[in-house]
N, CA, C and O of each residue as an XYZ file, in Angstrom:
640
protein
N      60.029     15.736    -27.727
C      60.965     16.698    -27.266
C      61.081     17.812    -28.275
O      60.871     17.512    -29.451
N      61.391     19.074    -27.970
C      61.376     19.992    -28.516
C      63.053     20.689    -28.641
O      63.769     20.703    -27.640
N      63.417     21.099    -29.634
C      64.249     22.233    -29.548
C      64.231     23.669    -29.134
O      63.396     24.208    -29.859
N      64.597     24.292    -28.557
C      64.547     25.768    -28.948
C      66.160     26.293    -28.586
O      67.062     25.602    -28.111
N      66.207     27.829    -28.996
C      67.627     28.073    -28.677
C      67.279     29.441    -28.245
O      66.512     30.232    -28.793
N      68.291     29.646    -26.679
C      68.007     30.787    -26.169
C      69.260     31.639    -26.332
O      70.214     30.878    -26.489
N      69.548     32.618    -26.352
C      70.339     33.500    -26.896
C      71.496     32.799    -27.242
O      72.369     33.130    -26.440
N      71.910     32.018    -28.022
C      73.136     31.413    -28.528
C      72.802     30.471    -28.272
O      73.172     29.509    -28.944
N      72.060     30.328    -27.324
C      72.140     28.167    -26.747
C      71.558     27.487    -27.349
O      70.681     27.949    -28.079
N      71.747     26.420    -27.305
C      70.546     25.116    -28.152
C      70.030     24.388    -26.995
O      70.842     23.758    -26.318
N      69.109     24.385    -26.753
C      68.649     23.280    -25.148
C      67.638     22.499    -26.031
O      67.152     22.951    -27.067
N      67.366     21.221    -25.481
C      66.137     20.105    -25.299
C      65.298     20.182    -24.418
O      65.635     19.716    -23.330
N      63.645     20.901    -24.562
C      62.995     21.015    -23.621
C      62.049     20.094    -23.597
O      61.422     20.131    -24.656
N      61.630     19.223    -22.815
C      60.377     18.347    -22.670
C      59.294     18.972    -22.048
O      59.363     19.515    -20.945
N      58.095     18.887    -22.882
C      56.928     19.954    -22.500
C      55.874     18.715    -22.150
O      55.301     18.076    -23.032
N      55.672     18.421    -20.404
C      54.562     17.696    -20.363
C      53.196     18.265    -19.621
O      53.358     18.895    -18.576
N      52.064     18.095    -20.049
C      51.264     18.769    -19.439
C      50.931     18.762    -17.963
O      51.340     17.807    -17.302
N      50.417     19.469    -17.524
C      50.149     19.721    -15.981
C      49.387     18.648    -15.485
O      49.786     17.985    -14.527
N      48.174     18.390    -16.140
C      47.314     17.027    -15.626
C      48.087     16.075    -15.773
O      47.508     15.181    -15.156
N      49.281     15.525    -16.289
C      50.033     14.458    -16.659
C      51.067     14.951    -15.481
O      51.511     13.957    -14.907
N      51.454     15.859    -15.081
C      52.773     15.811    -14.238
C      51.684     15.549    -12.641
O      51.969     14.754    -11.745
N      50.584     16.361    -12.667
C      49.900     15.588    -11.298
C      49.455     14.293    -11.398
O      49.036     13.884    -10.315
N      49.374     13.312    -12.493
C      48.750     11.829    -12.028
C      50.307     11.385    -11.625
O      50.365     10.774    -10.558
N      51.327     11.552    -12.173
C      52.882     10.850    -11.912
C      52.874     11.120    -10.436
O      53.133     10.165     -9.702
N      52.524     12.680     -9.718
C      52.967     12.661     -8.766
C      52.457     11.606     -7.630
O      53.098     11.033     -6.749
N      50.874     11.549     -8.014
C      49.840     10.967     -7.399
C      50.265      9.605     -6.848
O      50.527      9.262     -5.695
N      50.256      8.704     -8.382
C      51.190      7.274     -8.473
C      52.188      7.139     -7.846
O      52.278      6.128     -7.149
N      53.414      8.215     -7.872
C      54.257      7.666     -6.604
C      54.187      7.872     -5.520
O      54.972      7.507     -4.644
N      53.182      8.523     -5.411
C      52.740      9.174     -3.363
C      52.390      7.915     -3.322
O      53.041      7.258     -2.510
N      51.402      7.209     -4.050
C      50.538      5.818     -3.145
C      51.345      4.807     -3.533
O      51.365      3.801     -2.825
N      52.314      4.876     -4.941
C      53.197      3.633     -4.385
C      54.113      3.609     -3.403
O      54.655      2.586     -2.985
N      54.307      4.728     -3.013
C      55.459      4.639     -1.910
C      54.815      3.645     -0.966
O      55.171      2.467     -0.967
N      53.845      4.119     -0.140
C      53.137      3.610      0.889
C      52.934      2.338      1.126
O      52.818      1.729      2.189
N      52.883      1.806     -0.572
C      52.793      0.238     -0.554
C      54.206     -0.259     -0.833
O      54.129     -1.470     -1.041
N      55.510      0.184     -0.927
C      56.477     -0.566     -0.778
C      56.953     -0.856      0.277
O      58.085     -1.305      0.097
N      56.542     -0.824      1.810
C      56.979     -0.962      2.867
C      56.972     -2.515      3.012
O      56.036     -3.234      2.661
N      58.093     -2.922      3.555
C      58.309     -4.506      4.497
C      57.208     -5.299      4.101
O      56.165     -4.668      4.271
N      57.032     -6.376      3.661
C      56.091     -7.563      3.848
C      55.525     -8.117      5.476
O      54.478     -8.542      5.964
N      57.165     -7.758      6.004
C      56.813     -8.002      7.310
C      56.029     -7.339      8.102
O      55.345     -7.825      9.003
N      56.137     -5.714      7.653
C      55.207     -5.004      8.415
C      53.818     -4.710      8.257
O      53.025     -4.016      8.893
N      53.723     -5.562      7.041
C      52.107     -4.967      6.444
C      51.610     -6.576      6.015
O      52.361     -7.404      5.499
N      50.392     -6.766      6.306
C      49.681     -8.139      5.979
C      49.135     -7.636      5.040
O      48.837     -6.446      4.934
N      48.865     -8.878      3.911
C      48.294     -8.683      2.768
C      47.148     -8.522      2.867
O      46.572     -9.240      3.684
N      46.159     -7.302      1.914
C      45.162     -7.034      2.214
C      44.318     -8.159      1.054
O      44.660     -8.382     -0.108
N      43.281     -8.676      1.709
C      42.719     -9.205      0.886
C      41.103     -8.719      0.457
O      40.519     -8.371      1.483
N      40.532     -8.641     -0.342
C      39.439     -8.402     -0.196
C      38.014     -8.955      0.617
O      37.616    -10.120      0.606
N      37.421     -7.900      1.258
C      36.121     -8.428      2.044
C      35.299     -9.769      1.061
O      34.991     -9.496     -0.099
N      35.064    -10.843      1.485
C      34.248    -11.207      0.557
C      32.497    -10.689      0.302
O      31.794    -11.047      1.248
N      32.176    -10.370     -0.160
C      30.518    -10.022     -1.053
C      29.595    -10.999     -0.188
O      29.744    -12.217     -0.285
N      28.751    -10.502      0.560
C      27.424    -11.943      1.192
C      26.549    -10.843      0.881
O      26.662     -9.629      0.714
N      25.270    -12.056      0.856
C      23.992    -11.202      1.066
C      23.292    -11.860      2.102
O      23.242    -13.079      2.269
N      22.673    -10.854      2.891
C      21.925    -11.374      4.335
C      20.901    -12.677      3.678
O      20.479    -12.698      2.521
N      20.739    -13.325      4.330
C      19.452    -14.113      4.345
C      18.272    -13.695      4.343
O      17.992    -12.854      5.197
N      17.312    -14.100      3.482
C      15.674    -13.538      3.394
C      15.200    -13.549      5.108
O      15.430    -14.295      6.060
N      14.482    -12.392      4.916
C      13.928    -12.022      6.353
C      12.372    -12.879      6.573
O      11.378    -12.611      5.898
N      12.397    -13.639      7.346
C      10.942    -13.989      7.732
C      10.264    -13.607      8.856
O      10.829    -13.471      9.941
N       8.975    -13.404      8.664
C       8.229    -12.233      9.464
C       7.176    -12.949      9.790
O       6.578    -13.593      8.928
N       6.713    -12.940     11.359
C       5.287    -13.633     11.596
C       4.621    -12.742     12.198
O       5.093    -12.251     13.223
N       3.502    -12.368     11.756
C       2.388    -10.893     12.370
C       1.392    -12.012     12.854
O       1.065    -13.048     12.276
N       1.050    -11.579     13.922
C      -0.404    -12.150     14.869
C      -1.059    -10.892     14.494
O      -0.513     -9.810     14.709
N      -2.272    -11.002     13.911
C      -3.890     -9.885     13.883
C      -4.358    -10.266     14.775
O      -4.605    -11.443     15.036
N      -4.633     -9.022     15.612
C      -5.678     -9.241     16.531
C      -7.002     -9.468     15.993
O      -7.428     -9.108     14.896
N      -7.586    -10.100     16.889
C      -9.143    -10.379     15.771
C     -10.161     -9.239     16.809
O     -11.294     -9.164     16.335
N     -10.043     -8.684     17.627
C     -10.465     -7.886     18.665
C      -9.681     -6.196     17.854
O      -8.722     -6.164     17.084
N     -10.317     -5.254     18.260
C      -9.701     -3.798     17.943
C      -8.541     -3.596     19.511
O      -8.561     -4.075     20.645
N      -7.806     -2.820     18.915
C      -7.059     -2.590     19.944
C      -7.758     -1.853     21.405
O      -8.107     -0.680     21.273
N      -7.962     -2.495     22.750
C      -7.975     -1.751     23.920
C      -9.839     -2.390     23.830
O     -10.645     -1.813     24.560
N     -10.323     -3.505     22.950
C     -11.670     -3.580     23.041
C     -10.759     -5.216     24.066
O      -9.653     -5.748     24.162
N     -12.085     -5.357     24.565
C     -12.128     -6.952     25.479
C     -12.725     -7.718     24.492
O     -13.410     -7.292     23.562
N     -12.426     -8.901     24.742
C     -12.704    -10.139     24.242
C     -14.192    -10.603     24.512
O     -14.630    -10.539     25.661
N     -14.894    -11.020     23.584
C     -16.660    -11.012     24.143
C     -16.151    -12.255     25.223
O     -15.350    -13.111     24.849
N     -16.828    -12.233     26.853
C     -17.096    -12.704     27.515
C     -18.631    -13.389     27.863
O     -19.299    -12.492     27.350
N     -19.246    -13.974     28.175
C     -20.679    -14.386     28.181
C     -20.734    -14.302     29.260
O     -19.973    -15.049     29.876
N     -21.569    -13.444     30.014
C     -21.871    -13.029     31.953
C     -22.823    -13.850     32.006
O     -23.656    -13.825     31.100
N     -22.919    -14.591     32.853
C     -24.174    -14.824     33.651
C     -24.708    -14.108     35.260
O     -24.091    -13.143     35.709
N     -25.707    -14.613     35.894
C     -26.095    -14.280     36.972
C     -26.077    -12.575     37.143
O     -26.007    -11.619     36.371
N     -26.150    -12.716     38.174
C     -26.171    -10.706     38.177
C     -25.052    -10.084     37.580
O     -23.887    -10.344     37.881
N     -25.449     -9.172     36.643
C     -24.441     -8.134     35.911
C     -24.727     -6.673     36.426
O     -25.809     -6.114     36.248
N     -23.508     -6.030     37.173
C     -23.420     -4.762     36.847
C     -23.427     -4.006     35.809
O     -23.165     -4.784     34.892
N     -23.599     -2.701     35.256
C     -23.365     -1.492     34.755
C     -23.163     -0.515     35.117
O     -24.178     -0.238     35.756
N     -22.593      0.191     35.166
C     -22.514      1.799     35.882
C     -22.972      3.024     35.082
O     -22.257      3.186     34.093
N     -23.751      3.753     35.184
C     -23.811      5.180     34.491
C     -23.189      6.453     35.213
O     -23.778      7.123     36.062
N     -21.716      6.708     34.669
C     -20.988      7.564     35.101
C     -20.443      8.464     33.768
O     -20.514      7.970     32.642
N     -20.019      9.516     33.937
C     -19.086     10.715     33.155
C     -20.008     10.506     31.471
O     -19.607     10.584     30.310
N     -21.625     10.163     32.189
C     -22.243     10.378     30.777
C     -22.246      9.200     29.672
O     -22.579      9.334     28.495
N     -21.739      7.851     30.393
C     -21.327      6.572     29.892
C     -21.902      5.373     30.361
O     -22.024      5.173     31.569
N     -22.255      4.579     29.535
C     -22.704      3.055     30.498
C     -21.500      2.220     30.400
O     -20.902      2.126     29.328
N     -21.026      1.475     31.691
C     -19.997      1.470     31.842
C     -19.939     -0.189     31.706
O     -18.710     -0.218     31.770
N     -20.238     -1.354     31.592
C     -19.228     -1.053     30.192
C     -20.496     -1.515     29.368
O     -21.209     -2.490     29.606
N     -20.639     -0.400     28.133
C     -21.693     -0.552     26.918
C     -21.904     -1.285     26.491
O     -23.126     -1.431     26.520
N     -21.204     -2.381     25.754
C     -21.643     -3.684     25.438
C     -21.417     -4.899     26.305
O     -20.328     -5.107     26.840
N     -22.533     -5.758     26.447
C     -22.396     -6.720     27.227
C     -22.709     -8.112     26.646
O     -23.590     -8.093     25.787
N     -22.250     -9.146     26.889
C     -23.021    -10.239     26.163
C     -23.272    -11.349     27.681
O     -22.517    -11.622     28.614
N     -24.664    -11.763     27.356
C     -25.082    -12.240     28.479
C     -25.815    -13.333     28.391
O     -26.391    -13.558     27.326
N     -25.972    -14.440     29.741
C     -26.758    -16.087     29.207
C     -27.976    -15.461     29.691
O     -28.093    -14.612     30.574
N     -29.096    -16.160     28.786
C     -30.466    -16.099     28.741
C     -30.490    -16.177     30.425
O     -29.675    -16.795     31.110
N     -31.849    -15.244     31.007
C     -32.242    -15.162     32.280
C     -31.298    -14.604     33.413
O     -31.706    -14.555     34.573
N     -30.019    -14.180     33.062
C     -29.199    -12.753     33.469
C     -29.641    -11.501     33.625
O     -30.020    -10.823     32.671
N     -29.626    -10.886     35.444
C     -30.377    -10.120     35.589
C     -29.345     -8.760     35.911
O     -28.548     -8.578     36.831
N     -29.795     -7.737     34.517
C     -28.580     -6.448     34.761
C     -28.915     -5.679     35.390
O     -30.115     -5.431     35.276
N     -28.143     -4.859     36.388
C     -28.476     -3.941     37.049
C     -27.508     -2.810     36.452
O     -26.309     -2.922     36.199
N     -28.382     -1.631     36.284
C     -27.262     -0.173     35.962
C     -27.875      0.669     37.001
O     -29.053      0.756     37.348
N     -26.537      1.429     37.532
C     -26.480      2.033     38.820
C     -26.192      3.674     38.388
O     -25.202      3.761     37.661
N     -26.705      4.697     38.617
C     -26.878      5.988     37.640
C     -25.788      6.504     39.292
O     -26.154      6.753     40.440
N     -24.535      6.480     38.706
C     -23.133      6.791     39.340
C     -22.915      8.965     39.213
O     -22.202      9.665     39.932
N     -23.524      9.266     38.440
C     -23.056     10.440     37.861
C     -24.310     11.159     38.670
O     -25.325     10.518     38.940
N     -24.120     12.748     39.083
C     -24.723     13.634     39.395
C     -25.964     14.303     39.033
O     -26.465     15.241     39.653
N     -26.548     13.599     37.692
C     -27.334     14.133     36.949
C     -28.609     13.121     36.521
O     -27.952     12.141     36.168
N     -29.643     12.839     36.380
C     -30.463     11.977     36.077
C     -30.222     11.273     34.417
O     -29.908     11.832     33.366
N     -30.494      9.950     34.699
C     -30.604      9.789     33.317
C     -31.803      8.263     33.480
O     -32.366      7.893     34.511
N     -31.904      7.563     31.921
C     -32.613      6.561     31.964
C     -32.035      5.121     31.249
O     -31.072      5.223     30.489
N     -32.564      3.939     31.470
C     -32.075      3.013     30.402
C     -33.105      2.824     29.987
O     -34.076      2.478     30.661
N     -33.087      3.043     28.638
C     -34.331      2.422     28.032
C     -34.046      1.975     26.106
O     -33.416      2.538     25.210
N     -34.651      1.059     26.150
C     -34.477      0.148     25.251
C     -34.938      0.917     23.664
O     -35.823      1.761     23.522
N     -34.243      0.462     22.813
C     -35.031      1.473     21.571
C     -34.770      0.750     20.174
O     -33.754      0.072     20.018
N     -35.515      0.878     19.377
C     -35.200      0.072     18.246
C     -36.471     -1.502     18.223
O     -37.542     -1.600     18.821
N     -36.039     -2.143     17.641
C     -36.671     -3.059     17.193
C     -36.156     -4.387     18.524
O     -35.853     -5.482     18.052
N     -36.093     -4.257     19.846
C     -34.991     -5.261     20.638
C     -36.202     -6.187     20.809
O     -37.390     -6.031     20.527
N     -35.642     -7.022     21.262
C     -36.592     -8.391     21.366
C     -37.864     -7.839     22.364
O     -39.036     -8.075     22.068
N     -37.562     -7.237     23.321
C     -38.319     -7.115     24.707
C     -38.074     -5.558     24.882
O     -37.045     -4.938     24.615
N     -39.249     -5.081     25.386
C     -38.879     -3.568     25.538
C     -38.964     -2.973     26.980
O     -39.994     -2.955     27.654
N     -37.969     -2.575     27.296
C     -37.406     -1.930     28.975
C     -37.481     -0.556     29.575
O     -37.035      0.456     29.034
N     -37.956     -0.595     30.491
C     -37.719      1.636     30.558
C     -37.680      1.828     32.056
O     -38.636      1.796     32.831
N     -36.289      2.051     32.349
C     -35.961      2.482     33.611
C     -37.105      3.700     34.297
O     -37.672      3.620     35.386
N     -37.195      4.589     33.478
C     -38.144      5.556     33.689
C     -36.843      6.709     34.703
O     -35.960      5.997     35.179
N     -36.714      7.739     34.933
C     -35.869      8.678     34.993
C     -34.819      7.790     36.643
O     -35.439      7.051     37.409
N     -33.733      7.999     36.794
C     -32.702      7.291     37.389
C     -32.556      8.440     38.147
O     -32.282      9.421     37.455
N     -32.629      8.611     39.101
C     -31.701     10.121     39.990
C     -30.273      9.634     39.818
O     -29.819      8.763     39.076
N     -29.627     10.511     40.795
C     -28.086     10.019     41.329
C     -28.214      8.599     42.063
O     -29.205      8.209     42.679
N     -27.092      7.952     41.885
C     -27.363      6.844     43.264
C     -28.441      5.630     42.725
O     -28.118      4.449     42.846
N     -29.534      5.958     42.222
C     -30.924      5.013     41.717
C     -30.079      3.835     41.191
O     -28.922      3.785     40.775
N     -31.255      2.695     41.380
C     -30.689      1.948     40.621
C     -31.718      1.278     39.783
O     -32.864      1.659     40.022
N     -31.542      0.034     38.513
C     -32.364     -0.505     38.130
C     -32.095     -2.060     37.270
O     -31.118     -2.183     36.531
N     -32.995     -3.082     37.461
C     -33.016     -3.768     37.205
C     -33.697     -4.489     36.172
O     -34.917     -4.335     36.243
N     -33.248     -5.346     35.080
C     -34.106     -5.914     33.864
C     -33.468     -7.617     33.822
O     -32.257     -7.775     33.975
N     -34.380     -8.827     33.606
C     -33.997     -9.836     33.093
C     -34.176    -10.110     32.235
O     -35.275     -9.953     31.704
N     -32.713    -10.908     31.424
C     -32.857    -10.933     30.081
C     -32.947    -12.310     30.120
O     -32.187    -13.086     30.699
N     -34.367    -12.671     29.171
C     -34.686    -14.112     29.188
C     -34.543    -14.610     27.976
O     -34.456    -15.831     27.847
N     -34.489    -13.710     26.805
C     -34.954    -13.837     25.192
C     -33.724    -13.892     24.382
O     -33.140    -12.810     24.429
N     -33.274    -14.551     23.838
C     -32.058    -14.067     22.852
C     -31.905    -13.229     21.565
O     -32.130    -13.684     20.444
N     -31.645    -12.411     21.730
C     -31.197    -11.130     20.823
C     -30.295    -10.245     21.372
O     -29.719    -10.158     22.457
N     -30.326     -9.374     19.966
C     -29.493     -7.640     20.752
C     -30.702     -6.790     21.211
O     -31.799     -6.480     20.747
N     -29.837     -6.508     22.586
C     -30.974     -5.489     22.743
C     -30.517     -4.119     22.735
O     -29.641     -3.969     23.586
N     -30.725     -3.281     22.228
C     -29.910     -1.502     22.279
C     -30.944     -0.686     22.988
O     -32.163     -0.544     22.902
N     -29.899     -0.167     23.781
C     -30.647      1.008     24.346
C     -29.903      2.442     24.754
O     -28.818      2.903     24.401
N     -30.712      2.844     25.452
C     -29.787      4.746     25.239
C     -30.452      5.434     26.593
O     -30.988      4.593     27.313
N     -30.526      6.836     27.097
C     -30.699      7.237     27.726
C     -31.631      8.495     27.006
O     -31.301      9.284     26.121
N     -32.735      8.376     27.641
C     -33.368      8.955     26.721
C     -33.553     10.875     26.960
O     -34.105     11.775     26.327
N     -32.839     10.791     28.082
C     -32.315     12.682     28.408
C     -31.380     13.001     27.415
O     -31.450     13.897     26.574
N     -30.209     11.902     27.661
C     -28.736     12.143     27.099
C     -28.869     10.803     25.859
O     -28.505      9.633     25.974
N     -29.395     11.356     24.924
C     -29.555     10.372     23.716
C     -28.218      9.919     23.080
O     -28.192      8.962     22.306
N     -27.022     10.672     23.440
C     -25.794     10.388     22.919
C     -24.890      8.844     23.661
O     -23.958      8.116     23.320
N     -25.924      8.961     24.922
C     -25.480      7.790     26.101
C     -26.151      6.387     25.308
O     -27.365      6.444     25.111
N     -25.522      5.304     24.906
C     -26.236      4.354     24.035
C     -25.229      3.264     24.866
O     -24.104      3.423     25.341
N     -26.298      1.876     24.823
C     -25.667      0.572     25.199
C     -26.262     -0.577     24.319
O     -27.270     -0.497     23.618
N     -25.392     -1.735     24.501
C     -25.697     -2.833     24.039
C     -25.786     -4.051     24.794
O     -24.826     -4.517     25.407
N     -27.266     -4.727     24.746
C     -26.844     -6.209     25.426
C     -27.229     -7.475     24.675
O     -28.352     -7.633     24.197
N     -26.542     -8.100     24.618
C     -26.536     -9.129     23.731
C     -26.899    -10.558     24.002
O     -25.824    -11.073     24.308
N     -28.004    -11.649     24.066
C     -28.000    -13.198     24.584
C     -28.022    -13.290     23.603
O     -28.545    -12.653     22.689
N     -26.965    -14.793     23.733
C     -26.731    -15.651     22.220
C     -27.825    -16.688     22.144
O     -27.897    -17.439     21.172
């Protein structure tokens, strides 16, 4: 506490600082709030602390690529189609003495013919529209082949 004296007077001034007169005010704003009734207010207790349980996770891998089929083994007569520049469907897997036929579906000529090192060697020889052609596969291997207009057109047939 301080003295001072103002024109004749003697007063006692208490000088408290500003950050000290706002925490007092603070403290009794929020104690007010908590002196209300027992009756009207349940005791707050604290949330208790958990921690979730470890997460367990089971992933299936496909052993196939996504949107490929599962190798099937054809026997007896097999289709193919040659349409939109494609052998339809390119890889095939097939039992020894399975006889494929590819059907040249698309507007434009093309061929099947075998290329590479394949067990047995095949050659449609040029396909119109509509044409069709036939090969039996008696031998087991891969056999690859392509179209030999449209070299980008490639297939696979496979006896195990």
């Amino acid at each position: 506490m301080r003295s001072r004296k103002v024109k004749g007077m003697h007063t006692n001034t208490l000088v408290i600082p500003g950050a000290t007169v706002a925490l007092v005010l603070i403290a009794a704003i929020l104690s007010a709030g908590c002196m209300s009734s027992p009756s009207s207010q349940a005791p707050s207790t604290p949330a208790p602390v958990t921690t979730a349980p470890p997460v367990s996770m089971t992933m299936t891998v496909p052993t196939t690529p996504p949107g490929a089929a599962t190798t099937q083994i054809l026997s007896g007569n097999v289709n193919v189609t040659i349409q939109n520049y494609a052998f339809n469907p390119a890889a095939i897997t097939v039992q020894p003495g399975t006889t494929v036929t590819w059907t040249n579906m698309d507007t434009v000529d093309h061929t099947v013919t075998s290329v590479g090192t394949s067990p047995a060697s095949f050659d449609s020889r040029t396909l119109h529209p509509g044409a069709t052609f036939q090969y039996t596969f008696n031998y087991a291997g891969t056999y690859t082949y392509d179209c030999t207009i449209h070299t980008f057109m490639q297939g696979t047939v496979t006896v195990p």
